[in-house]
C-alpha positions in Angstrom: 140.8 -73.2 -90.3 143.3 -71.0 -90.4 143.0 -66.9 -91.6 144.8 -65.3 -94.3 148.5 -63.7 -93.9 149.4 -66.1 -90.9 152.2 -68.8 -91.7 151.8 -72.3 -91.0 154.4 -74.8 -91.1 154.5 -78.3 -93.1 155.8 -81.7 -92.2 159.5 -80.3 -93.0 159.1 -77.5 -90.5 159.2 -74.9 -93.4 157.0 -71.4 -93.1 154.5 -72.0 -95.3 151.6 -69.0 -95.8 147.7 -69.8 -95.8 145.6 -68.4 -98.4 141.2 -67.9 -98.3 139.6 -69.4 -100.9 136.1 -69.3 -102.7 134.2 -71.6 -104.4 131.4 -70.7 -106.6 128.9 -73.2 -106.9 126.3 -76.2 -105.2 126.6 -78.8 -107.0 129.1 -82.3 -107.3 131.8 -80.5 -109.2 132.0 -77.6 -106.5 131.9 -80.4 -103.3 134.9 -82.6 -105.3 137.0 -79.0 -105.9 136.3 -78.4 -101.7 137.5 -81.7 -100.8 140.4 -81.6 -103.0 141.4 -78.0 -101.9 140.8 -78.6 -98.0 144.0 -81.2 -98.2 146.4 -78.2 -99.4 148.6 -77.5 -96.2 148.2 -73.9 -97.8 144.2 -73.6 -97.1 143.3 -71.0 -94.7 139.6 -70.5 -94.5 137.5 -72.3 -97.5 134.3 -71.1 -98.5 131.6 -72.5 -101.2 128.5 -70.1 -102.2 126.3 -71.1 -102.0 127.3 -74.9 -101.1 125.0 -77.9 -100.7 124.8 -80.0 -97.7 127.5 -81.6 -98.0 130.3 -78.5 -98.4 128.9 -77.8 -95.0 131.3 -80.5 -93.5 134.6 -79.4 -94.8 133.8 -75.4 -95.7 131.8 -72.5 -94.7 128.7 -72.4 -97.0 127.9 -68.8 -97.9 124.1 -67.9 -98.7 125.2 -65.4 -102.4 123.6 -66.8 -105.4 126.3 -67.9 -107.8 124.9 -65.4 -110.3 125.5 -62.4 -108.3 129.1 -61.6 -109.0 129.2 -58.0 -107.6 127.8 -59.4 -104.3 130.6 -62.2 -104.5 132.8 -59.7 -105.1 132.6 -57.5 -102.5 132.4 -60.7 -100.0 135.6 -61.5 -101.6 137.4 -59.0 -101.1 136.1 -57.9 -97.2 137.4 -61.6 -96.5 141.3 -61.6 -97.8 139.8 -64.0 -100.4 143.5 -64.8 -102.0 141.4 -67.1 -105.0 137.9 -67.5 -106.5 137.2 -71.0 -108.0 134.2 -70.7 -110.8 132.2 -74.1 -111.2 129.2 -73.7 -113.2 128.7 -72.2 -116.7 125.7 -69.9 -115.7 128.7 -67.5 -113.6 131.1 -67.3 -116.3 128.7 -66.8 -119.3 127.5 -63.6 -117.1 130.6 -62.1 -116.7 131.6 -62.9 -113.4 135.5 -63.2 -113.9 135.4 -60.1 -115.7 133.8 -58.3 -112.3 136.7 -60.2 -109.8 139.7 -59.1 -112.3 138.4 -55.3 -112.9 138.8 -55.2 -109.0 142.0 -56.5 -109.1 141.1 -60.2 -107.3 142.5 -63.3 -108.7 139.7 -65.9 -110.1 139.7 -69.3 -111.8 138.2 -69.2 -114.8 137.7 -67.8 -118.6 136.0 -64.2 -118.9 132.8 -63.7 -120.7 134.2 -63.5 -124.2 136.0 -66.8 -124.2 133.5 -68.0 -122.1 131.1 -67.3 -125.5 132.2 -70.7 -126.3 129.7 -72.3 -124.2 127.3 -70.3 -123.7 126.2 -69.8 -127.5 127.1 -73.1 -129.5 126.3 -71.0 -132.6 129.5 -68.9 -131.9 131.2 -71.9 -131.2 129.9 -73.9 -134.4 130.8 -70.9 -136.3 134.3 -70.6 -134.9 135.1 -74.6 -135.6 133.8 -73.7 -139.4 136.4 -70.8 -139.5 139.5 -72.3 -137.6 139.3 -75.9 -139.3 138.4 -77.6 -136.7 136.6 -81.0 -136.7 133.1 -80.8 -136.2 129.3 -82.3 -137.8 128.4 -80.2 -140.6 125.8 -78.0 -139.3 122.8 -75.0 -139.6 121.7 -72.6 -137.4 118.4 -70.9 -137.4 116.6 -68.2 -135.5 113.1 -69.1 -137.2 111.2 -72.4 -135.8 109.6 -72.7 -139.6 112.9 -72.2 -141.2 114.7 -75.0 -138.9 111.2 -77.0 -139.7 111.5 -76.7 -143.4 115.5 -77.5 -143.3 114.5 -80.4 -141.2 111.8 -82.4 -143.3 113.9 -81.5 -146.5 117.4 -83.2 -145.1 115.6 -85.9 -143.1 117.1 -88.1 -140.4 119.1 -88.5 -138.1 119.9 -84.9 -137.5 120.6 -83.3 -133.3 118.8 -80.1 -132.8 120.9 -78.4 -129.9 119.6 -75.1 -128.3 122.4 -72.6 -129.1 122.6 -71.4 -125.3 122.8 -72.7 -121.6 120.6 -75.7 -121.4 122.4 -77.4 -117.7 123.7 -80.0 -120.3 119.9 -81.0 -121.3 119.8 -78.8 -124.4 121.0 -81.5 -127.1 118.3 -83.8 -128.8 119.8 -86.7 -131.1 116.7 -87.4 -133.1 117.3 -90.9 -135.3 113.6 -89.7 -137.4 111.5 -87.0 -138.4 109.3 -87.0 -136.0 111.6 -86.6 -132.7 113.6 -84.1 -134.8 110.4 -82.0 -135.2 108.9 -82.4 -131.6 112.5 -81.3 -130.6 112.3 -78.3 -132.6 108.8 -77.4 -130.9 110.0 -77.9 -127.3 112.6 -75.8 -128.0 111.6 -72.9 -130.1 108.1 -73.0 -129.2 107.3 -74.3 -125.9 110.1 -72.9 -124.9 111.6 -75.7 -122.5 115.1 -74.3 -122.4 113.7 -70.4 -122.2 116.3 -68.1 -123.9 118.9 -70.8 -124.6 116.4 -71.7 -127.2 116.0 -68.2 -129.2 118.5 -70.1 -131.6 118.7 -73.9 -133.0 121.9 -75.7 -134.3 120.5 -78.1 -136.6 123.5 -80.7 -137.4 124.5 -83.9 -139.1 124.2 -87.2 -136.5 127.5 -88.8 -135.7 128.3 -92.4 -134.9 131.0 -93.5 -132.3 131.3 -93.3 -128.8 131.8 -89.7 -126.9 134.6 -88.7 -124.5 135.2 -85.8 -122.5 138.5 -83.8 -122.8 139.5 -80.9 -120.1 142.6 -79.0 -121.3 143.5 -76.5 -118.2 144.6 -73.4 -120.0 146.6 -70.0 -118.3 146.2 -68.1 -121.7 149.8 -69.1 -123.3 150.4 -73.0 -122.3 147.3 -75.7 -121.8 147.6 -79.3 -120.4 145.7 -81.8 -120.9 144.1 -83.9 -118.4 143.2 -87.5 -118.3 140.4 -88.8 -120.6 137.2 -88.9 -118.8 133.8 -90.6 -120.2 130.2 -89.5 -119.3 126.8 -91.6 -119.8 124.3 -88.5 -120.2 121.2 -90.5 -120.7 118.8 -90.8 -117.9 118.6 -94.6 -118.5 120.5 -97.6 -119.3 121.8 -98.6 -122.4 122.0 -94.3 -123.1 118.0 -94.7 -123.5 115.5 -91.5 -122.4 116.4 -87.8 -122.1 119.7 -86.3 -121.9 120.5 -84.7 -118.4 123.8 -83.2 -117.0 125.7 -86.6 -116.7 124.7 -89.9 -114.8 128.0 -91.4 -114.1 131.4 -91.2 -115.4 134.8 -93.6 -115.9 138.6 -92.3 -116.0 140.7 -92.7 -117.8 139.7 -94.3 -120.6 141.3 -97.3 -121.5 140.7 -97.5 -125.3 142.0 -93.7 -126.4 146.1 -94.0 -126.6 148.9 -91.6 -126.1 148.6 -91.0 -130.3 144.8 -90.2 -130.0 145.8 -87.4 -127.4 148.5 -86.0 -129.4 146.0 -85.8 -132.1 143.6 -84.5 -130.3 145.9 -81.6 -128.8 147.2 -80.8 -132.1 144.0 -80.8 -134.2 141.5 -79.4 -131.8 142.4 -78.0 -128.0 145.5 -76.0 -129.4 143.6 -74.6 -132.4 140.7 -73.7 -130.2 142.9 -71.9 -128.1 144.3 -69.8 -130.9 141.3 -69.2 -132.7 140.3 -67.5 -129.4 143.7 -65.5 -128.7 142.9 -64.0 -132.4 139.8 -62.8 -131.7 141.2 -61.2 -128.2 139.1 -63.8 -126.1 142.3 -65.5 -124.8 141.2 -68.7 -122.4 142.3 -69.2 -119.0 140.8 -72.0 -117.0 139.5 -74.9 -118.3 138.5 -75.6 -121.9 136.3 -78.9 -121.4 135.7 -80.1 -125.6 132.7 -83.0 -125.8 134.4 -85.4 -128.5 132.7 -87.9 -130.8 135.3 -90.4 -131.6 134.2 -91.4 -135.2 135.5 -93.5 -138.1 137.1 -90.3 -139.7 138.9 -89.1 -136.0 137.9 -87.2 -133.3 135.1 -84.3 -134.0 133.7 -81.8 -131.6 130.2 -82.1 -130.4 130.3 -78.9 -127.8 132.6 -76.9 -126.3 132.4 -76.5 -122.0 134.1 -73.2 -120.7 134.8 -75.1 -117.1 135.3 -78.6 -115.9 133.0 -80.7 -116.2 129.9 -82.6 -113.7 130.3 -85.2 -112.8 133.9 -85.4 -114.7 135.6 -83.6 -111.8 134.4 -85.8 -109.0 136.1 -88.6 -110.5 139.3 -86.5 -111.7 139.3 -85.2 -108.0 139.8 -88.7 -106.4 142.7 -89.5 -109.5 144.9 -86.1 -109.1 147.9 -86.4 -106.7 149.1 -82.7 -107.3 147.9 -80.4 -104.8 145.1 -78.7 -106.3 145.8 -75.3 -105.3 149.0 -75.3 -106.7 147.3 -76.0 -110.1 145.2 -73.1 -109.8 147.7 -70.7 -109.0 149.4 -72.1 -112.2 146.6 -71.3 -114.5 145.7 -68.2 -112.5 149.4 -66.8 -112.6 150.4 -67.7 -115.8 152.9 -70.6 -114.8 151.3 -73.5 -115.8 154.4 -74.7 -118.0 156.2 -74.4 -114.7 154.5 -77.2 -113.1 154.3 -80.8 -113.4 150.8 -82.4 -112.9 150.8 -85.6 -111.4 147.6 -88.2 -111.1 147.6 -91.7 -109.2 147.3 -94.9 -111.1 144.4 -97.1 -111.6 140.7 -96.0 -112.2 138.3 -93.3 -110.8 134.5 -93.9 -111.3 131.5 -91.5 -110.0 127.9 -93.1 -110.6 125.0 -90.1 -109.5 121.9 -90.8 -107.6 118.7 -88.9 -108.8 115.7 -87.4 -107.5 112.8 -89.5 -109.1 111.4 -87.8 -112.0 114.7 -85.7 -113.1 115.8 -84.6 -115.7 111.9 -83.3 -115.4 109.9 -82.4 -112.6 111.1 -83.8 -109.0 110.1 -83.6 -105.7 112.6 -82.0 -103.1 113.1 -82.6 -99.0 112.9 -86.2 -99.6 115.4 -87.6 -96.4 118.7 -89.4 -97.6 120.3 -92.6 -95.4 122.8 -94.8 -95.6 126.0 -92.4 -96.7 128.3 -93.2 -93.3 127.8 -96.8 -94.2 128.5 -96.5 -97.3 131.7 -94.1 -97.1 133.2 -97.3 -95.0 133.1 -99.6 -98.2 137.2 -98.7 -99.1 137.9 -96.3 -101.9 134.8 -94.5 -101.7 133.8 -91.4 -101.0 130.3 -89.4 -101.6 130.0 -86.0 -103.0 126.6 -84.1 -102.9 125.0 -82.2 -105.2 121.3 -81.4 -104.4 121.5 -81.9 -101.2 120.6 -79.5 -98.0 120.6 -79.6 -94.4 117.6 -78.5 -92.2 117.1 -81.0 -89.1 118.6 -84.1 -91.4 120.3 -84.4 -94.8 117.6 -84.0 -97.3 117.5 -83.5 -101.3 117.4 -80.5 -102.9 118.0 -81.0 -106.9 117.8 -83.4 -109.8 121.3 -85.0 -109.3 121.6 -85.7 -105.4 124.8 -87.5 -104.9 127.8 -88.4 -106.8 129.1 -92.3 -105.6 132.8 -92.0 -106.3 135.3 -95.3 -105.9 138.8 -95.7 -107.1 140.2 -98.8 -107.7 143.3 -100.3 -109.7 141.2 -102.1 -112.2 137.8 -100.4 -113.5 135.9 -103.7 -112.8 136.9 -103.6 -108.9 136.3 -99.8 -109.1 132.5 -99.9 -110.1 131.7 -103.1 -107.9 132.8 -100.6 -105.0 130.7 -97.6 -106.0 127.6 -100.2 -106.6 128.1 -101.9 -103.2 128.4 -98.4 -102.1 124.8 -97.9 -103.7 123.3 -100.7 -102.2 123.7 -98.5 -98.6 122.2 -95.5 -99.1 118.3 -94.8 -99.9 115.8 -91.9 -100.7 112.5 -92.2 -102.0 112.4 -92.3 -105.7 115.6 -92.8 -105.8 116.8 -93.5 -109.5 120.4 -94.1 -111.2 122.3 -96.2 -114.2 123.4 -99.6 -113.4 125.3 -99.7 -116.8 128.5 -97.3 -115.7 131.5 -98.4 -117.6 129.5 -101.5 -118.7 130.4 -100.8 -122.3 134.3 -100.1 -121.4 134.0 -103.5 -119.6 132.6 -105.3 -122.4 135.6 -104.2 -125.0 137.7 -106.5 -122.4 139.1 -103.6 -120.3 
């Protein structure tokens, strides 16, 4: 690759200057973003820190914990790093951002304020309340015997969600009493989710099926991107404990150009503005969990940042070169540019460590991912992977199957034959993927 402030030319001969870029991250999300961005004839040198084994093969992994901003900082800036790409929420809830732009380098994503949004679901619970904006009715509680009592006196089905960073695992639906309390308990007293739990939302249970919704945002003009659909549930038929995503579909077939509009109008843009107001103004990508209910769309969480595995299927669907995106939100122009996506379906089905979303074993060897990278339209993306004599897992979610296809039935047979190639011990995953999009007739 190529260094920073030399010109390259493109396929029409024209000068065209590289630029260094940095990813922040190791998981799925942060591989999709390096493949994506390693196509952009303006790539000069790409890093990922600290990368996974497979951001190895297309980027230079750097060993800086994606928590330590002032280190990532300074390695930014003593490499010409022209942009900083934030994946994970743990980054931007500390204030990373906020370090890059008081030293005057460019970064992809919100700052800590609007990044609140995320990290404390009481401040975004509280802001929904305030601004209008479609959400369960809800209580929050600092007290494990206050949240007790409200709990036995307005019965079930209630979630209890742990108000802070949970790695997507921090929301309990509870359909009785009894998982309502031992929710409360793990979280306020054992303590499963640490700090994130030191406050509870308690909230009303919603029927209807969820959907993801990014909005990328530069602070005055947001665009939303195609409607994505995550199965968080460890097992099939959304059975067992909630994890950081097993799979995902896009788009989705059912919600119509109205529904979006409606959406836009009644809950990104508002969101957006209820931010501005309180001086927290949102550039990145405002990722709202959606329960689409009998009385419209609600909000269920806010993300400040794309979404895992949502962005490994969205990676394989956008056409637009992905820098150029980036520098749109980053610079203030995104009404300038016009996004395009390819047609047809993108699906990403995730391989896990046995045991996850609890306790896993690690350095277990992985086969099979050249054979099944041949099956056409697919392509693997790591996630807790690493590299020491052989490829090896390293995490809870391993590897992200991806497989686009022009109809969504010929897109998941691709990422299941895909599957069927590659083995680690304990290996565990859905087999129900789109299953419930497929049985609506799509």
């Amino acid at each position: 690759m190529a260094d920073i402030n030399k010109l390259h030319f493109n396929n029409k001969g024209e000068k065209i200057m590289v630029n260094n870029i940095l990813i922040i991250g190791s998981g799925g999300r942060e591989h999709a973003l390096a493949w994506k961005l390693a196509q952009s004839p303006r790539i000069g040198r790409l890093y990922v820190a600290p990368g996974n084994g497979g951001t190895r093969d297309i980027a230079e992994n750097i060993a800086i914990k994606a928590t330590d901003a002032k280190v990532l900082a300074r390695f930014a800036k003593k490499n010409s790093i022209v942009l900083t790409v934030v994946g994970p929420d743990d980054p931007l809830a500390l204030g990373v951002v906020d370090v890059f732009q008081s030293r005057g380098l460019r970064i992809f994503g919100p700052t800590r304020g609007a990044a609140q949004i995320e990290a404390s679901k009481a401040f975004a619970k509280r802001l929904m309340r305030n601004s209008g904006i479609p959400t369960a009715p809800f209580r929050i509680f600092r007290k494990y015997n206050n949240a007790l009592n409200y709990v036995r006196k307005h019965g079930a089905p209630v979630v209890v969600k742990a108000s802070g960073l949970a790695l997507g695992k921090g929301a309990y639906p509870c359909k009785t009493l009894a998982k309502a309390e031992k929710a409360l308990a793990e979280i306020m007293l054992e303590r499963a989710h640490k700090q994130a739990g030191n406050e509870v939302i308690v909230e009303e249970f919603l029927d209807g099926q969820e959907i993801s919704i990014h909005a990328l945002c530069d602070g005055k003009t947001s665009v939303l991107l195609p409607t994505a659909q995550d199965h968080k549930p460890i097992f099939d038929g959304d059975k067992g404990k909630n994890t950081g995503g097993m799979g995902t579909i896009a788009p989705v077939p059912w919600i119509n150009a109205q529904t979006l509009r409606d959406v836009n109008e009644q809950i990104v843009r508002p969101t957006l503005r209820a931010l501005t107001k309180k001086r927290r103004s949102f550039t990145g990508c405002l990722y709202p969990g959606l329960k689409m209910t009998n009385e419209g769309s609600k909000v269920l969480e806010y993300n400040a940042r794309l979404g895992d595995p949502e962005t490994q299927s969205y990676m394989r669907l956008l056409k637009t070169d992905l820098l150029d995106v980036l520098d749109a939100c980053v610079d203030g122009k995104l009404s300038e540019l016009t996004i395009e996506w390819n047609s047809g379906f993108a699906v990403c089905v995730v391989l896990a460590s046995g045991g996850y979303p609890e306790k896993y074993k690690e350095k277990i060897p992985i086969f099979g991912i050249s054979e099944a990278e041949k099956i056409p339209g697919v392509i693997i993306f790591h996630a807790g992977t690493m590299y020491s004599d052989q490829l090896q897992t390293s995490g809870g979610r391993v590897l992200g199957i991806t497989a686009i296809g022009e109809t969504l039935q010929e897109t998941l047979n691709r990422a299941y034959e895909a599957i069927r190639q590659i083995k680690f011990k304990g290996m565990q995953y859905r087999k129900d993927i789109g299953a419930k999009i497929i049985s609506m007739g799509f």
